[in-house]
C-alpha positions in Angstrom: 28.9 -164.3 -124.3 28.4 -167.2 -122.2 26.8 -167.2 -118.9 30.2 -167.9 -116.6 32.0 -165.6 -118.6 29.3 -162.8 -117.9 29.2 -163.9 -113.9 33.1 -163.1 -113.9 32.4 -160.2 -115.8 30.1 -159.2 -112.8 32.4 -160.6 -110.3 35.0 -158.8 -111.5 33.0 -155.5 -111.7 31.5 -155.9 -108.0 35.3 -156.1 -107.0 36.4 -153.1 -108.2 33.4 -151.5 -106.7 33.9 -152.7 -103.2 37.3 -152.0 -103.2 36.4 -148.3 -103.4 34.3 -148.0 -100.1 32.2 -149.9 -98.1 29.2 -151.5 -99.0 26.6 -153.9 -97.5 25.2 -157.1 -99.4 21.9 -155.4 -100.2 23.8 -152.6 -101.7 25.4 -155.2 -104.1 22.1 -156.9 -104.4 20.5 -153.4 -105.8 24.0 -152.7 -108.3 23.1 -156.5 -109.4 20.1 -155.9 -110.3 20.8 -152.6 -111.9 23.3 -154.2 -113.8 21.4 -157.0 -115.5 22.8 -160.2 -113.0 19.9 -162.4 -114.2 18.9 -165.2 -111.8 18.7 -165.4 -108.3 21.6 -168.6 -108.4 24.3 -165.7 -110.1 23.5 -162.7 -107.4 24.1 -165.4 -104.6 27.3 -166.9 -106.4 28.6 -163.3 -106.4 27.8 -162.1 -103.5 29.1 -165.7 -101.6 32.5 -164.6 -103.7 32.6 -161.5 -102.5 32.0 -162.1 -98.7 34.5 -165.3 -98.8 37.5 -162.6 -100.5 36.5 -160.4 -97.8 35.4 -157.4 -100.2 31.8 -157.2 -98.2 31.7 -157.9 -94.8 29.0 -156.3 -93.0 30.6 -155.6 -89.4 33.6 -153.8 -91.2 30.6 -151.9 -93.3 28.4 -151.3 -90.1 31.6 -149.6 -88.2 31.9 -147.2 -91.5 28.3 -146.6 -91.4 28.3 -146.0 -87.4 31.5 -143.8 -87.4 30.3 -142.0 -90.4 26.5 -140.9 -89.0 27.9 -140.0 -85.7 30.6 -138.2 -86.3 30.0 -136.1 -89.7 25.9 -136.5 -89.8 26.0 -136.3 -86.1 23.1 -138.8 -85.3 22.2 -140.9 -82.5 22.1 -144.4 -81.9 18.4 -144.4 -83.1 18.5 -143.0 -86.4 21.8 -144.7 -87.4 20.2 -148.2 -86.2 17.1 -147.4 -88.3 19.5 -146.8 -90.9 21.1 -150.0 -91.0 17.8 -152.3 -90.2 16.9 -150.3 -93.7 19.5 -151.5 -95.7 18.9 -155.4 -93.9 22.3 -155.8 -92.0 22.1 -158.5 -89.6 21.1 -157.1 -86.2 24.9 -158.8 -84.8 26.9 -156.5 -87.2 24.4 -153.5 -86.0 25.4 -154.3 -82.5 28.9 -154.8 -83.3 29.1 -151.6 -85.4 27.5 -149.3 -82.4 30.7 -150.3 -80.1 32.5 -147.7 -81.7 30.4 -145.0 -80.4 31.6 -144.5 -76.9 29.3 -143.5 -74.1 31.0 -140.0 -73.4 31.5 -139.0 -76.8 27.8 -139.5 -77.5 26.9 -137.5 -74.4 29.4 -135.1 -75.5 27.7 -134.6 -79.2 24.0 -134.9 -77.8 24.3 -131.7 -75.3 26.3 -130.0 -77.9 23.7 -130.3 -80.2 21.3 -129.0 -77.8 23.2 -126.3 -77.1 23.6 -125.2 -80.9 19.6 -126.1 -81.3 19.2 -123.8 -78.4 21.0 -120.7 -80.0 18.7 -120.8 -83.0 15.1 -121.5 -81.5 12.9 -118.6 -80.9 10.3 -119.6 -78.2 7.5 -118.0 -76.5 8.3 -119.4 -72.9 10.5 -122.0 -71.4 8.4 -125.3 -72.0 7.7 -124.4 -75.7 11.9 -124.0 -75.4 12.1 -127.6 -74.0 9.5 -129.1 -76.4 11.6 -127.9 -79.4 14.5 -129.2 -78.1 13.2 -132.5 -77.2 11.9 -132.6 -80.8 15.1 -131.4 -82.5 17.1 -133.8 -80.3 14.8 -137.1 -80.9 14.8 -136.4 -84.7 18.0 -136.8 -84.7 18.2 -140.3 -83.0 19.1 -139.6 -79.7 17.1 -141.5 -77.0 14.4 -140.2 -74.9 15.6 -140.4 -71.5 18.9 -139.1 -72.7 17.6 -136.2 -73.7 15.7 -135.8 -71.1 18.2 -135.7 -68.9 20.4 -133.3 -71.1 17.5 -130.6 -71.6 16.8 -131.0 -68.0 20.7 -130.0 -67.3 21.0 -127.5 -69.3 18.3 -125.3 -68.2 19.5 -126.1 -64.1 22.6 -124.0 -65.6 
């Protein structure tokens, strides 16, 4: 088999994958290499093909991921930008993807979370209460001074 024939071949099969769900170009990058791609020249052919037909594009993919974590994962801006600098989407698509969180929704999710925390933690007083909380809440992505202003609002209640 000659080399253009085996770049369709993986052309072809990095289609059909990306038609299936999102994915981000170091995604593809990783199934390229898992699949043999050979030299650096073929992954970037590919991958140019596949941006330029629209099967990759990483604002579309940062949305997903964005929409995805916060809604079903329920993280916070923190973890879910941690998560895409991991996977080396540019830092505009990161940006652009994080628009589709809006500010009351996230609000919304943050003190529900600390409410449902709440119900489960056993603690000796009501700083060790707090501390868990904070913890729990900052694990999860959430901002500091978000939380801190959450915790503190639900213990005025």
């Amino acid at each position: 088999m000659d080399e253009s024939n085996s770049k369709e071949q993986l052309l072809q099969k990095a289609m059909r994958i990306c038609s299936s769900r999102e994915y981000c170009i170091s995604d593809i990058e990783s199934l390229l290499d898992r699949w043999g791609a050979g030299t650096p020249a073929t992954k970037k052919w590919i991958i140019s093909r596949l941006i330029s037909e629209k099967f990759i594009d990483e604002h579309r993919y940062s949305r997903a991921y964005v929409v995805d974590h916060f809604r079903h994962s329920r993280w916070g801006r923190v973890k879910i930008t941690m998560g895409l600098k991991s996977k080396r989407v540019d830092p505009a698509a990161i940006a652009s993807g994080l628009e589709a969180i809006e500010d009351g929704e996230y609000a919304d999710l943050l003190t529900k979370t600390l409410e449902d925390q709440k119900k489960k933690i056993k603690a000796k007083n009501r700083a060790d209460m707090k501390g868990k909380l904070l913890r729990h809440a900052l694990g999860k992505g959430f901002e500091s001074h978000l939380v801190y202003d959450a915790i503190n609002r639900l213990f005025r209640d």
